[in-house]
C-alpha positions, 0 to 999 in steps of 0.5 A: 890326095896328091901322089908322088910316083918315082920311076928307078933305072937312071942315075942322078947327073947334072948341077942343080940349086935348092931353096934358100935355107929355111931356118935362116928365111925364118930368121931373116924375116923377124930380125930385117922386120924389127930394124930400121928402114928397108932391107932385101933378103935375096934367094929366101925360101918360098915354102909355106912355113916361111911364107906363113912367117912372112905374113905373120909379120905382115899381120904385125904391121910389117910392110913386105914386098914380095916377089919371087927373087926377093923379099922388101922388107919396110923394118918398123924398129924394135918397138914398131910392131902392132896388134894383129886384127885375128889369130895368126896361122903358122902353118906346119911350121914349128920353127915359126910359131915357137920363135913368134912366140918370143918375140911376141912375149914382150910387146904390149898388145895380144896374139894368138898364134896356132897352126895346123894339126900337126902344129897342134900336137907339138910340145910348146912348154918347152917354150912357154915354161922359160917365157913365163919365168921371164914374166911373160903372159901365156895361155894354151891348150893343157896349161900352155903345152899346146897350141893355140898359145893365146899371147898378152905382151908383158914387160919382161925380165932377164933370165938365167935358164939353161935348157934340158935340150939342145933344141935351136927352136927354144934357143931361138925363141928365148933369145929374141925375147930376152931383146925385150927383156930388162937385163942381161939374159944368160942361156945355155943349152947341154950342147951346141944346137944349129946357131943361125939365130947367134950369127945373124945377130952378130950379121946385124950387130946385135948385143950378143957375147958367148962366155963358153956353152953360155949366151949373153944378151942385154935387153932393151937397147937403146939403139937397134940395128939397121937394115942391110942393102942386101941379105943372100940366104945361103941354100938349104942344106936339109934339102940338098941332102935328099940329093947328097943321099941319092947321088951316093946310093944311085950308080953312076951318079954325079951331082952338083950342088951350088950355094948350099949352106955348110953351117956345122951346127948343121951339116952332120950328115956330110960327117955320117955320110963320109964316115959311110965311104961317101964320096963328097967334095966342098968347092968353092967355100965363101960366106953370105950373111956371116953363114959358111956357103960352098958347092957340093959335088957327090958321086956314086959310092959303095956305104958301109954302117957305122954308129951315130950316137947323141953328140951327132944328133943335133947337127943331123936332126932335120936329116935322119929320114933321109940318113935311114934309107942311107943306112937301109942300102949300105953294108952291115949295121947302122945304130941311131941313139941318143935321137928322142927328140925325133918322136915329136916333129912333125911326125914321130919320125922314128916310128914313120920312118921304120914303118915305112922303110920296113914296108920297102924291105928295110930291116929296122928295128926301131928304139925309144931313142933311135933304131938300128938299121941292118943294111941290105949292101955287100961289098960290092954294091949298095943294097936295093929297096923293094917297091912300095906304096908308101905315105908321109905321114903329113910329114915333108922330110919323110915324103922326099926320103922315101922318093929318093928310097924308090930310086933304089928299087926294081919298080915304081914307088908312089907315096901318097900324102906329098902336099906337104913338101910345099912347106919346104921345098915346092920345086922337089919333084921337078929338081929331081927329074931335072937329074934324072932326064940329064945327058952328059 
C-alpha cells in the first residue's frame, strides 16, 4: 500500500510549475488524432488518465509519438479511425471514457470501452441515454448505466437535447458526436459548465455557433481541419489549487505559480478563495490555444466562511476537496449547497471529505447536496487541523487535500491509498517538498 507522511512546521515558499491541464490534454488528444497531418502538443498532462486516452487512440490506429516534453500526433482525419484489436482500458478517468464514448458512437466498427473500479460505478447513462436518441448503438452494465459500454458505430442523426446537468463530460462527449452526426445538433445545458471542449473547437476551426445557453454543430463536414505546428496545454488549475490552498493556510507562505490556466468556467475557487480574505494576484495574463493562461502568486492570509451556493458549483467541481479544508481552518461557517453531483466522482466526495476532515478535527456537518463547515479560525489566525492517519478513498483529489490538510497540524499526518495521485499529478509530492525545503 503507498503512503504519503506529511511533516507541518515550515511555510510554502519558492515558484513552481504544475501538469498540463488535463481536461484539455484529453481534448487535445482526440481532436489533434482526427485531423489531418501531424500536430504537437507541448507541456500535456502525463497522468495516467491522460496517457490512458493517449493510448486509446493509439488502439484506434492513431500513430503517437511520445515523449516527455511532447507528444506527435500523425492526425488520420475525421474518418481515419479503426477498430481496436481488444477492449480499451480508460483507467480512472471519467473524462475519458465518456468522451471516447462519443466519439466512437459514429464510426462504423465496434469497441468496448471499460476502466477500473471506480470507473466502474459511475453513471454513463447520463451519456448513453442522448447517444442513443441520436441512433447510436450501446450496450452496458443495468441497461447501458455502467461501464464496460460495449460500442457498435452507427450512422447518427443531429439532435436537440438539453442537459438536466451542467456537466462539461456529457457536453463534451455529445458534441464530439454530433461531428458525425447528419445535421445541425443543438445542446444546451441549465448552466455554463467548463468550455474547453467549445474552444478547442474554435482553436482549430470547427463549425461551431453559441446562440445563447445553445450549441450548434453541423455534422459531417465536408472538409476537417488540420493539425496545428504546435498546441501549449496551459497548466492545470486543479492542481495548482492544492498550493493556492496551502500558501493561504500556511503562515509565512508565499508561492508562485507559473502558466496555469485561468479559464473562468473553471476558476471558482479563486472567487471562493478571495471572498474568504485570500491574498491572490494574476501576473503576466496571455492566451495558448485560445485558453486565458497567467501566473498565480498567493500569500499567507487570515480566512473567513462564506456560502457558496449552486451557480459556483461548476466552475469549483473539481475543487471542493481542496475548498473543505480551507473552509475547516477559517474563521466561522462555510455553507456548501446545490453540490449533488460531488456524490458520484471518483469517490462520493462529500461523505470522504467529511469523514476525513472530521477525523483531523474538523467540525462538518455533511448534506445531501453539500455540507457546512464550522471552521476552526478566530480572527487572529487560521485554525489548526489535528494529525490523522487518513486515506483517499482511491480518490486522487481527496489524497493532495488531506496532504495540504497535515500541513496545518502539530504532528505528522500519513494518508495511505496515494497511488492514485498518478492520475493526475505524478510530481505531487516532490512539488510539494521543493516549497517546503525553499530558502529565501
Amino acid at each position: 500500500m503507498t503512503s504519503l507522511t506529511i511533516t507541518p512546521g515550515r511555510p510554502l515558499l519558492g515558484t513552481i510549475a504544475v501538469p498540463g491541464d488535463k481536461s484539455i490534454t484529453h481534448r487535445a488528444i482526440i481532436l489533434t488524432a482526427l485531423a489531418n497531418g501531424v500536430s504537437r502538443v507541448a507541456r500535456y498532462c502525463r497522468g495516467e488518465d491522460c496517457l490512458n486516452t493517449m493510448r486509446a487512440l493509439q488502439a484506434l490506429g492513431v500513430r503517437i509519438d511520445e515523449s516527455v516534453e511532447e507528444l506527435q500526433i500523425h492526425g488520420k482525419g475525421l474518418w481515419g479511425l479503426t477498430e481496436p484489436s481488444g477492449p480499451i482500458d480508460c483507467g480512472n478517468s471519467g473524462t475519458g471514457i465518456r468522451l471516447l464514448t462519443g466519439l466512437l458512437a459514429g464510426q462504423d466498427f465496434f469497441t468496448v470501452l471499460t476502466g477500473d473500479e471506480s470507473i466502474r460505478r459511475r453513471p454513463m447513462g447520463r451519456i448513453v441515454k442522448p447517444l442513443r436518441d441520436m441512433g447510436a448503438s450501446i450496450a452496458g452494465r443495468k441497461g447501458g448505466e455502467l461501464a464496460p459500454l460495449a460500442v457498435t458505430g452507427s450512422r447518427l442523426r443531429a439532435i436537440t437535447y438539453a442537459s438536466p446537468v451542467a456537466s462539461a463530460q456529457i457536453k463534451s462527449a455529445l458534441l464530439l458526436a454530433a461531428l458525425f452526426a447528419e445535421g445541425t445538433s443543438r445542446l444546451t445545458e441549465p448552466r455554463l459548465s467548463r468550455d474547453h471542449t467549445e474552444r478547442m473547437f474554435q482553436f482549430f476551426g470547427i463549425g461551431l455557433k453559441r446562440e445563447g445557453a445553445t450549441l450548434l454543430v453541423e455534422g459531417r463536414p465536408s472538409v476537417g481541419w488540420n493539425g496545428v505546428p504546435q498546441l501549449v496545454v496551459p497548466g492545470d488549475f486543479s492542481a495548482a489549487a492544492f498550493f493556492i490552498v496551502g500558501a493561504t493556510i500556511v503562515p509565512g507562505s508565499d508561492v508562485t505559480i507559473q502558466h496555469v490556466g485561468i479559464n473562468p468556467t473553471r476558476t471558482g475557487l479563486l472567487d471562493v478563495m478571495m471572498s474568504m480574505g485570500a491574498d491572490i494576484q494574476l501576473l503576466n495574463r496571455r492566451e495558448e490555444a485560445g485558453e486565458p493562461v497567467a501566473d498565480i502568486r498567493v500569500k499567507s492570509a487570515r480566512l473567513q466562511g462564506v456560502s457558496v451556493g449552486p451557480d459556483l458549483i461548476p466552475p469549483t467541481i473539481d475543487e471542493f476537496p481542496i475548498l473543505c479544508v480551507a473552509a475547516a481552518v477559517a474563521k466561522g461557517e462555510t455553507v456548501i449547497s446545490g453540490a449533488e453531483e460531488l456524490r458520484v466522482k471518483e469517490s462520493d466526495r462529500i461523505a470522504t471529505v467529511s469523514t476525513e476532515l472530521r477525523a483531523m478535527g474538523a467540525q462538518i456537518t455533511e448534506q445531501p447536496d453539500g455540507m457546512v463547515v464550522r471552521g476552526l479560525g478566530t480572527a487572529e489566525k487560521n485554525g489548526c487541523l489535528q494529525a490523522a492517519h487518513g486515506r483517499s478513498h482511491g480518490d486522487h483529489r481527496v489524497a493532495m487535500s488531506l496532504a495540504i490538510a497535515g500541513l496545518t497540524a502539530s504532528a505528522p499526518t500519513v494518508i495511505d491509498e496515494t497511488a492514485c495521485i498518478e492520475t493526475s499529478f505524478p510530481a505531487f509530492q516532490r512539488t510539494l517538498l521543493e516549497l517546503l525545503t525553499e530558502r529565501q
